[in-house]
N, C-alpha and C positions, 0 to 999 in steps of 0.2 A: 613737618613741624617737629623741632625736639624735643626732646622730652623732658623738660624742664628741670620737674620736680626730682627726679631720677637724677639729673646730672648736679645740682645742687646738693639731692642727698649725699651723692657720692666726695661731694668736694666737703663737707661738713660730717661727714662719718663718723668722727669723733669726739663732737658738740657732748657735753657731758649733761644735758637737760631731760627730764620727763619725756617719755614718747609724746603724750600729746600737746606737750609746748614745742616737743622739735620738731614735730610737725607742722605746726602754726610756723616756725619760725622759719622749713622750709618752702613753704606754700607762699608766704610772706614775699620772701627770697625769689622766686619763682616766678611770680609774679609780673616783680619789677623785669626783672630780665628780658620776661616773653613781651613785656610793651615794649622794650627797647628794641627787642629782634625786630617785633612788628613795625616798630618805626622808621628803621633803617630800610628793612623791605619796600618799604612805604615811598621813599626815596630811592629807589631802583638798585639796591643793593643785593647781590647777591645772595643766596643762600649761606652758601661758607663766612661770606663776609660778615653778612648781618650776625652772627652767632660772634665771630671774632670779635666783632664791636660790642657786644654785647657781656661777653665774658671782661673785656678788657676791665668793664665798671668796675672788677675787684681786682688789686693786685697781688695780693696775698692772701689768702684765706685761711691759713693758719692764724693770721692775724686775726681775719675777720671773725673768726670761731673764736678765740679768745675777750674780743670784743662783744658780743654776742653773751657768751656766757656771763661777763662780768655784769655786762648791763641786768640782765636776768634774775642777775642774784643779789644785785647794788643793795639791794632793802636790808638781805643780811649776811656783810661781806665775810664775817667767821666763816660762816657752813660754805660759802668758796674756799678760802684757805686751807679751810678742814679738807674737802676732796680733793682739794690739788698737791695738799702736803702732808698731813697729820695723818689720813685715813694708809694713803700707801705707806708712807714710813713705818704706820706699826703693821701693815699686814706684810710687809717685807723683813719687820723684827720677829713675826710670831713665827711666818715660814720657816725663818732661818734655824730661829730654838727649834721647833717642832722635828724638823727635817735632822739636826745635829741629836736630839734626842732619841729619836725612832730610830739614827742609823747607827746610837750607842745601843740600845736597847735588843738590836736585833744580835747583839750578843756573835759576832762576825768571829768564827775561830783563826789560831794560828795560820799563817799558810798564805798561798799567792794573793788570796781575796780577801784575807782576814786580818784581825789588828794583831798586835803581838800579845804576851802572855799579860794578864793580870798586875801580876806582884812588880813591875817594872815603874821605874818614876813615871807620873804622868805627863812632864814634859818628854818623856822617849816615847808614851805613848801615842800622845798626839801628834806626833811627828816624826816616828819609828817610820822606816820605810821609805821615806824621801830619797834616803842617798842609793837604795837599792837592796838587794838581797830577797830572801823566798816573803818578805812582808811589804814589797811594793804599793800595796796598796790596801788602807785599812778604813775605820769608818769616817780620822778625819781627814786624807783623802780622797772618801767618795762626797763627801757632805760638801769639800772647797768644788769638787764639780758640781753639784748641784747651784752651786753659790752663783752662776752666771744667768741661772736661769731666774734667781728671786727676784738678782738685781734685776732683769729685765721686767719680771714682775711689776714691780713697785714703780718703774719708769714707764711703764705701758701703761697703770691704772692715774698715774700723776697728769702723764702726757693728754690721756682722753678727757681728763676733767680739767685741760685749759691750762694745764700749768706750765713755766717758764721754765727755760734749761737749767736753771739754779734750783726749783725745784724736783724738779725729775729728777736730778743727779743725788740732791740728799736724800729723796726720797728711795732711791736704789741701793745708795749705801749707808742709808741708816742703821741696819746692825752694826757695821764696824763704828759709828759714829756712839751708838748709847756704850757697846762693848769698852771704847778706850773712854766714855765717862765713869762706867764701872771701875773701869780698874784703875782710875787715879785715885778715886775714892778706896780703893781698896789698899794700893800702893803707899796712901798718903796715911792711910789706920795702920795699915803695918808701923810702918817709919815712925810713928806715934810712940809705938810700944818697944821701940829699940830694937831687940833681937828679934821681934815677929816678921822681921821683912822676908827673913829667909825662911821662911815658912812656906813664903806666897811667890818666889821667883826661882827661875831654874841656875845651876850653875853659874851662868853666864849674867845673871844681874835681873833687873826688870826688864834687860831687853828680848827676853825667853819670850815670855809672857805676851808683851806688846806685839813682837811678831807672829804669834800664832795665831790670836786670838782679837788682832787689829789690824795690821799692815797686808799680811796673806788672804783675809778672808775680804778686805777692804775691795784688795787689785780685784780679786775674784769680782765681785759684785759690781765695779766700778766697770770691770770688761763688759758683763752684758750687760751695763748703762750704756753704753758707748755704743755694743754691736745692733739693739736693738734700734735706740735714736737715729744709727744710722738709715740702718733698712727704713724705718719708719718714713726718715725725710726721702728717701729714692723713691717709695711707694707713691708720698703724697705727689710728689713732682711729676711721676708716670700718671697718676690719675687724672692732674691738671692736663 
């Protein structure tokens, strides 16, 4: 006899409900299935066979888990929304500060591992080292690597609570998403004040600014949206 409830668990892994409703809801699950199996046996079906007819009942289970979920929470569809979109968004915004913080803070000296000197524009800071030389690598390129892994963050916690590819994607790269609301608000106050703009942009115009601080951390986070969602769907298919 299979083991039912095991092999439902496994295909619902990432039902985003209470232990003891996802339990009910696999047991539920379980249920129906083992009267099926039993029924086809019942009919002189095979062992393998009966299990095949019986899985068949679902065709997709990613489906079904989102179905499942929705239903679950129908009474108050906010607090879904909220953990499929809102909750990852900001814990993929506060990593990112936090992480971009702690890796200025660590105060990272001149040299192969470190950022360049002090007194330097901050657009060469932040991006000192790119084209090469003994500053290859400073804290904001250790922070843009880290950046593959929030995004995957924020699409891993979106993914488990049910959420659609549109949300899992913003929710991975929602720092670059609030970062370029920042800086129009910020772009557009300069531009306000006439000569302030160049205060706030590097040589090269706003488009200093947009790319370090939106476009480059964007791709970053948007990579491990992609890398993870991939793995994620090869996993769930191996497990089916």
């Amino acid at each position: 006899m299979p083991d039912w409830e095991k092999l439902v668990s496994d295909r619902l892994a990432q039902l985003a409900l209470e232990e003891r409703e996802r339990q009910e809801v696999i047991a539920e699950l379980a249920g129906h299935l083992e009267e099926i199996y039993e029924g086809w046996r019942g009919k002189g079906a095979s062992h393998d066979e009966a299990i095949r007819r019986a899985l068949q009942q679902v065709d997709d289970w990613k489906k079904l888990r989102q179905e499942i979920y929705v239903a679950r929470t129908k009474e108050n569809p906010m607090n879904a929304r909220t953990s499929r979109l809102w909750v990852p968004s900001f814990v993929t915004l506060a990593a990112s500060v936090i992480t971009l913080v702690a890796f200025g803070r660590l105060g990272l000296q001149p040299g192969p591992l470190g950022s360049r000197p002090h007194h330097e524009e901050w657009s060469s800071h932040l991006i000192g080292g790119i084209t090469g030389g003994p500053h290859a690598v400073n804290e904001y390129t250790v922070w843009l690597m880290a950046l593959p892994l929030i995004g995957a963050l924020g699409a891993r916690l979106s993914r488990r609570a049910g959420g659609t590819l549109r949300e899992i994607i913003i929710s991975g790269a929602f720092p670059a998403l609030a970062w370029s609301t920042i800086l129009l608000i910020i772009l557009s106050f300069a531009a306000s004040l006439g000569h302030g703009l160049e205060a706030v942009t590097t040589p090269v115009g706003p488009v200093g600014p947009v790319t370090v601080l939106v476009v480059i951390p964007g791709a970053c986070l948007l990579l491990g949206v992609l890398v993870y969602y991939g793995a994620a769907k090869r996993w769930t298919k191996s497990a089916a």
